[in-house]
C-alpha positions as CSV (number, residue, x, y, z in Angstrom):
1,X,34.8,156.0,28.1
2,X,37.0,154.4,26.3
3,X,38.1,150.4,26.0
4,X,41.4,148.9,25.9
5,X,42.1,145.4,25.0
6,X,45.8,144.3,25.9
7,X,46.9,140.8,24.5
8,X,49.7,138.5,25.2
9,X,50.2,139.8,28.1
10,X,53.2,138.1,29.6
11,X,52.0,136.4,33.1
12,X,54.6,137.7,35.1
13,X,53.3,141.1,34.8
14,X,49.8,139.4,34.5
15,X,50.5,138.3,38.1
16,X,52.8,141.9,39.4
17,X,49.1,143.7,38.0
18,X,46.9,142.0,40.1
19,X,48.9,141.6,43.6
20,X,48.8,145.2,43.4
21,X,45.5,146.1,42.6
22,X,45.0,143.2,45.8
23,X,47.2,145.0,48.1
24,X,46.3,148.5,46.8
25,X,42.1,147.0,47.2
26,X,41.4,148.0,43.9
27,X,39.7,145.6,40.8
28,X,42.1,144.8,38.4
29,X,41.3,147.5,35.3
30,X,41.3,149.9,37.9
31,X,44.9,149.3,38.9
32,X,45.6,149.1,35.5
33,X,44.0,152.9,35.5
34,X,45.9,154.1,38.5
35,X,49.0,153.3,37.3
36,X,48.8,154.5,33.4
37,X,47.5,157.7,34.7
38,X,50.8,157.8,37.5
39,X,53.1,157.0,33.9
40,X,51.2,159.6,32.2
41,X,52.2,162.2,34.8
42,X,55.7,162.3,35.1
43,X,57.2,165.3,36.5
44,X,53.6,166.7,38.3
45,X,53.3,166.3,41.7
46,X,51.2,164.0,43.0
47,X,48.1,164.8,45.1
48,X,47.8,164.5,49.1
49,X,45.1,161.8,48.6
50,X,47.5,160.3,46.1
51,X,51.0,160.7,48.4
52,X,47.9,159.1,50.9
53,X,47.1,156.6,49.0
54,X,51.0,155.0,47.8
55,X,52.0,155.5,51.3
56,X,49.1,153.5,52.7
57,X,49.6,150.4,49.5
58,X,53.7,150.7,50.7
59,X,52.7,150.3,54.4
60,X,50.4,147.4,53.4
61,X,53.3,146.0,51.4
62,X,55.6,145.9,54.2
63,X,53.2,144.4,56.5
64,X,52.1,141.4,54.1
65,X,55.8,140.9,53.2
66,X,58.0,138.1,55.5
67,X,60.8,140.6,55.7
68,X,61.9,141.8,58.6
69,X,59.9,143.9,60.9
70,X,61.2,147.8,62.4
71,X,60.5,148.5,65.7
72,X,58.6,151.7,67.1
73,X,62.5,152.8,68.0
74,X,64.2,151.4,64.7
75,X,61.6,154.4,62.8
76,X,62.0,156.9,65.5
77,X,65.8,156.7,65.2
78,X,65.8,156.5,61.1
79,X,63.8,159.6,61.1
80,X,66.2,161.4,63.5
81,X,68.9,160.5,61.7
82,X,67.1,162.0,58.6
83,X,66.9,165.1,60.2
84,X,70.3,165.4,60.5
């Protein structure tokens, strides 16, 4: 395999990079990984385990976040009103 050496990396995305590979429990080069490949794929559709996988690191996001929290009726009705 290959190596990739990235400097000046500004520490904003420095910071973005790892809090995902933290919520997404993955080491740092490997998030780095996951989410070249995900560029490098544009327009292919993504895998169950993948789908899986972002839905999982979103739902994570949403819990660890100090937004507001949906109720078992708030997501019941917003998928109703989907269906519509």
């Amino acid at each position: 395999m290959a190596t990739l050496t990235i400097r000046n990396l500004p520490e904003e995305l420095h910071q973005m990079l790892k809090s995902r590979a933290e919520v997404n429990r993955r080491s740092l080069n490997q998030q780095v990984i996951a989410d070249l490949e995900a560029l490098t794929q544009i327009g292919s559709e993504p895998s169950p385990a993948d789908r899986w996988r972002q839905a999982n690191a979103l739902a994570e996001q949403i819990v660890l976040s100090d937004g507001p929290t949906l109720s078992v009726d708030d997501i019941k009705n917003a998928i109703q009103e989907g269906r519509r």
